[in-house]
N, C-alpha and C positions, 0 to 999 in steps of 0.2 A: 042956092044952098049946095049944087053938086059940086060948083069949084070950088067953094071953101072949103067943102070935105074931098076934095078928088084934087084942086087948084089946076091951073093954068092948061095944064098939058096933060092931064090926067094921071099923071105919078104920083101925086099925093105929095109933091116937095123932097121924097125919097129919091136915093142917088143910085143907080146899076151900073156894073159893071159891063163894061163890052166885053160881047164874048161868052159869059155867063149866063149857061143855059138850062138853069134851073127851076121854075115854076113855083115848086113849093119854096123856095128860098124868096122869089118876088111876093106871093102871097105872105109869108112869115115877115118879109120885109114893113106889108103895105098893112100888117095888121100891128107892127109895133109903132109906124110911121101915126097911126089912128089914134094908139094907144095914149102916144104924145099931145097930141091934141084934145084928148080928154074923151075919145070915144071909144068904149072899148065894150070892141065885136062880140067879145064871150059872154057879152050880158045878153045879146040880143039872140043868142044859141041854146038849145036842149038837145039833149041826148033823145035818141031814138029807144023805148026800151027793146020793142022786139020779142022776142021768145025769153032772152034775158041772158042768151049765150054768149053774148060779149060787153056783157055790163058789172065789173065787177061788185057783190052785196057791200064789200065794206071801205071799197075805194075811190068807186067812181060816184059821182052827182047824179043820182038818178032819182033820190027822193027828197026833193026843197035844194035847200042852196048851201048843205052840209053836207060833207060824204060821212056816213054811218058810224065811221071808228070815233069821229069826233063826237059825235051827239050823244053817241054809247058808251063812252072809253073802257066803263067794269066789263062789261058784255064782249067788249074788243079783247080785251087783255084775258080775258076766259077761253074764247073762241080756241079751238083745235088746229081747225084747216083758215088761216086768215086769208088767203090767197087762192078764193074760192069765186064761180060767177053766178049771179043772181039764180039762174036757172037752176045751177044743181045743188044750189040752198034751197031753192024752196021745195024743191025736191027730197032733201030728205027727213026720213022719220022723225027725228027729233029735234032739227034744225038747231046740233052743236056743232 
């Protein structure tokens, strides 16, 4: 199972450049490389909430597998501060 998802030499059949010393560009590589093959990494990933300081309320995925503006859109298109993070929404009074 690891070669066919990893193959032969462990690069996944993805191509690098010599020379190119970039890491998150071999990761970015090895996770489209996957994607092609029909696996794809972001299903098997969650957000961390945290305190909630760096999880956007209406944009990031942090409640089901919709971010907020979609499931809401009247509520979105109301909203005041849209560019708001979890924590200092629920933080306030009347949570507009």
């Amino acid at each position: 199972v690891i070669k066919d998802i990893h193959g032969e030499d462990g690069k996944n059949g993805s191509r690098f450049k010599v020379g190119y010393k970039s890491i998150w560009r071999s990761i970015l590589q090895e996770v489209e490389t996957l994607k092609i093959k029909g696996i794809h990494l972001n299903n098997f990933m969650q957000k961390k909430f945290g305190n909630g300081a760096d999880t956007y309320f209406w944009e990031d995925l942090w409640h089901g597998d919709i971010v907020l503006k979609q499931i809401y859109p009247r509520l979105y298109a109301l909203e005041v501060k849209k560019i708001v993070d979890v924590a200092s929404k629920l933080s306030q009074e009347n949570l507009t």
